[in-house]
N, C-alpha and C positions, 0 to 999 in steps of 0.2 A: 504494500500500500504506500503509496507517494505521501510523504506528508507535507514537504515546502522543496523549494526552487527557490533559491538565493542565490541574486545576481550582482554584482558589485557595482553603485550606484551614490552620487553626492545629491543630498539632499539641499534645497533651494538656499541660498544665503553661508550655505560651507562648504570647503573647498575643502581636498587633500590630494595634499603634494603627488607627483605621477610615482608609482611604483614598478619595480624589475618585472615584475608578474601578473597575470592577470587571471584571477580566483574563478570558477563558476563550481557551484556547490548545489549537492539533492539528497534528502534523508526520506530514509525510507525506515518502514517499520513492518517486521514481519512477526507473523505467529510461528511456535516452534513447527517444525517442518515443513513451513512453506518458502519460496524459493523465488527471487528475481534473478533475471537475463539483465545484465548490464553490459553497454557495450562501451568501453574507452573511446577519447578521442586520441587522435596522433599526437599527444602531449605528455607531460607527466602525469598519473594516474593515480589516486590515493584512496583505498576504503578505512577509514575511521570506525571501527565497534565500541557505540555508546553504551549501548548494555547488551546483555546475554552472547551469544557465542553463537562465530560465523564461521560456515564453511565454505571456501571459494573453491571453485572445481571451473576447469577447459576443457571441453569438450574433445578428444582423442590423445589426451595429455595423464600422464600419467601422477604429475606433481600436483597435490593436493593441500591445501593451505588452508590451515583454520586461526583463526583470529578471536581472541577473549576481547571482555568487556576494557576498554581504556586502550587497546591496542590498534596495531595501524598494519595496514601491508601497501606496501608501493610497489605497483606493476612492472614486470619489464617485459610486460607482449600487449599486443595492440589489438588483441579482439575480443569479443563475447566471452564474460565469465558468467557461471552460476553462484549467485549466495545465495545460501541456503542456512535458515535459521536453526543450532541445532536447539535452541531455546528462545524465548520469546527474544527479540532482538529488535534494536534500533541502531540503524548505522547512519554514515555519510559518506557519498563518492564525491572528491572533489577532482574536477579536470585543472592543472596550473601552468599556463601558457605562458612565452616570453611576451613581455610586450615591445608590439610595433614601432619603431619610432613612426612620428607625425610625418606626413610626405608634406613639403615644403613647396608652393608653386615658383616655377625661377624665374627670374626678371629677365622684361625681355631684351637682350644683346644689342648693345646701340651698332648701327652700323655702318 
């Protein structure tokens, strides 16, 4: 079950400074033995276990990664994982991208 989508955003009248990274975050909450498909983006990958206890499985892979409450796993393959609750569980996948510098328009060339 989806519970928020947290996107990183400056609210009216405050500003903060530009940072190296750029966060996109989604928690989810499962009951014991139920199970989401997450698929990573081509970025750094992170599941976060807020409480109860997760099993991450890849489909024709034989390395099996389970994750306690407070704990973290940071991906190094780029597709669809299974977590699968083995107890009531709340997690977070965070995707953490470099950020773009700003494309600057050039002046035009006297000539």
């Amino acid at each position: 079950m989806l519970l928020a989508s947290l996107l990183p955003f400056n609210l009216p009248g405050r500003h903060s400074a530009p940072t190296a990274e750029v966060r996109r975050r989604r928690a989810y909450q499962l009951a014991a033995g139920a199970s989401e498909v997450v698929v990573p983006q081509p970025h750094r990958f992170e599941v976060h276990c807020a409480s109860g206890e997760l099993w991450i499985t890849y489909d024709g892979d034989q390395k099996d990664v389970f994750v306690a409450a407070g704990g973290s796993y940071v991906t190094d393959r780029f597709r669809p994982m299974r977590v699968t609750a083995l107890k009531p569980s709340v997690f977070e996948v965070s995707w953490i991208a470099p950020r773009t510098p700003a494309r600057r328009a050039s002046a035009p060339q006297p000539s």
